[in-house]
C-alpha positions, -999 to +999 in steps of 0.1 A: -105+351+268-129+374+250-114+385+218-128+415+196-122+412+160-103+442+152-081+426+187-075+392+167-041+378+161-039+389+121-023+357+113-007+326+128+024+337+125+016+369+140+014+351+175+038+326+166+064+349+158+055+367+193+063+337+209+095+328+192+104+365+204+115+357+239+080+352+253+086+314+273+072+325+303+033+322+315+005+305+338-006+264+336-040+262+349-052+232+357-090+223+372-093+221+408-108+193+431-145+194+429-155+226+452-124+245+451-104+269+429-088+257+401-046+256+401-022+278+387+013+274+380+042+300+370+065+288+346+089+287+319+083+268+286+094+257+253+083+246+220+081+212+204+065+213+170+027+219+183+036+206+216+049+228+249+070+216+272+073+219+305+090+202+339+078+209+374+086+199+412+072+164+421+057+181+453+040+205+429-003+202+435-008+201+398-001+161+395-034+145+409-058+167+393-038+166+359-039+125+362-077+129+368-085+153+339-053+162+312-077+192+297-053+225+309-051+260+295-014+273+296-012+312+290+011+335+279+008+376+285+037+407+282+036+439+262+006+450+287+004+493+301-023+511+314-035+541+290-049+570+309-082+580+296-070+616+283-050+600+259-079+582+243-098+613+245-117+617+210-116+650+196-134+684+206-143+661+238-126+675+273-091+647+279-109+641+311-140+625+297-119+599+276-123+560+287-092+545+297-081+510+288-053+482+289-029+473+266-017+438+263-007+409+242-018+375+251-018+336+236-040+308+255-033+274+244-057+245+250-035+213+259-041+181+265-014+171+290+010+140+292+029+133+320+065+120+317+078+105+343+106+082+325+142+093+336+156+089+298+121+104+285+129+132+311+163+138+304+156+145+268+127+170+277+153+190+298+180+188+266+152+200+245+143+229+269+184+238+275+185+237+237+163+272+241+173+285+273+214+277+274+217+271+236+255+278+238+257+249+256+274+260+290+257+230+311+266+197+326+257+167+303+218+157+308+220+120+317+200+098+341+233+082+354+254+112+355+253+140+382+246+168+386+212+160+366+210+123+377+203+123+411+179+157+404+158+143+379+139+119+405+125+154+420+106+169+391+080+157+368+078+163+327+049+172+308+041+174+274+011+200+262-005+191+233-017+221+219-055+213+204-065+251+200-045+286+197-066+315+206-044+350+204-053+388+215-034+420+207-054+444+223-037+479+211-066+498+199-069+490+163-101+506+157-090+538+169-079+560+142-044+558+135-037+595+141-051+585+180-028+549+181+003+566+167+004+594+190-006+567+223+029+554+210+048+583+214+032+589+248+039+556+259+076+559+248+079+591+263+064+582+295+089+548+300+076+531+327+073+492+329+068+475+296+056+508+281+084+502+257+073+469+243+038+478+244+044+514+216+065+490+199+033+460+193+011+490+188+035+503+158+041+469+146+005+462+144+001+497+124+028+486+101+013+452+097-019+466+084-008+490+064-019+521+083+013+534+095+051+536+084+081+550+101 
């Protein structure tokens, strides 16, 4: 992922907050047999310490190649919308002559993977992982020996991402001016389509971080 300074993650806790903020979902990729494409996966995750976790089918095609070689990349993207070109228009030049771009906020982790494949060892991934996505609780016990997660857990496969590098991107046009990025924020709240929303809202929180902007 190419990364231009003024698109750099400010901090750590810049993308780790973003994270923490709802954003478990993203793409395992995984090297492919020699010759052919490598393997992506869509999934849900969560976060142990500097570890992700994760839990997939047993029929998934991730398994052999991961035994082979544990490097992976697991990434994470949201906040993304198109912006037109007249919106980026500098001034005294005609709208239509301004250069669109994307929008977007992305985290790539580089992993080395451990399978888990023991039911107790899998069992407590899972609890870990309810923990975030059912945290009041509103589940059947997670046991080897007890249904309904017993007799299920012999069908998936845990893994466990060691995370060796963090490398974070918030493209929202920094080194515009911030006349040009506040008023892209309007537009895009204005306009309301997809995750135009989410997107004004990283742009203004990136403002706000830097100093450049207050409400």
């Amino acid at each position: 992922m190419f990364i231009q300074p003024w698109d750099a993650a400010l901090d750590d806790t810049e993308w780790q907050n973003w994270i923490a903020d709802g954003h478990d979902f993203g793409l395992l990729s995984v090297n492919g047999p020699p010759g052919q494409a490598p393997i992506v996966v869509p999934t849900h995750f969560t976060v142990d310490d500097q570890t992700l976790l994760v839990h997939l089918a047993r029929p998934n095609p991730v398994w052999k190649t991961i035994e082979a070689d544990p490097n992976v990349t697991f990434t994470v993207t949201s906040d993304y919308a198109f912006i037109p070109g007249p919106w980026r228009a500098k001034p005294g030049i005609p709208p239509a002559d301004g250069v669109p771009t994307s929008y977007y906020a992305a985290v790539q982790f580089t992993c080395q993977a451990t399978i888990v494949d023991d039911p107790a060892d899998k069992a407590a991934l899972l609890r870990q992982q309810m923990a975030h996505f059912q945290p009041d609780g509103d589940h059947a016990p997670i046991d080897p020996d007890r249904p309904p997660y017993g007799r299920m857990l012999p069908g998936i496969r845990g893994l466990r991402l060691e995370v060796t590098e963090v490398r974070a991107k918030f493209k929202y046009d920094d080194h515009k001016p911030v006349e040009q990025r506040t008023d892209t924020a309007r537009r895009l709240t204005e306009r309301g389509q997809g995750l135009d929303a989410p997107t004004a809202a990283q742009q203004l929180r990136r403002l706000d971080r830097t100093g450049s902007w207050k409400a």
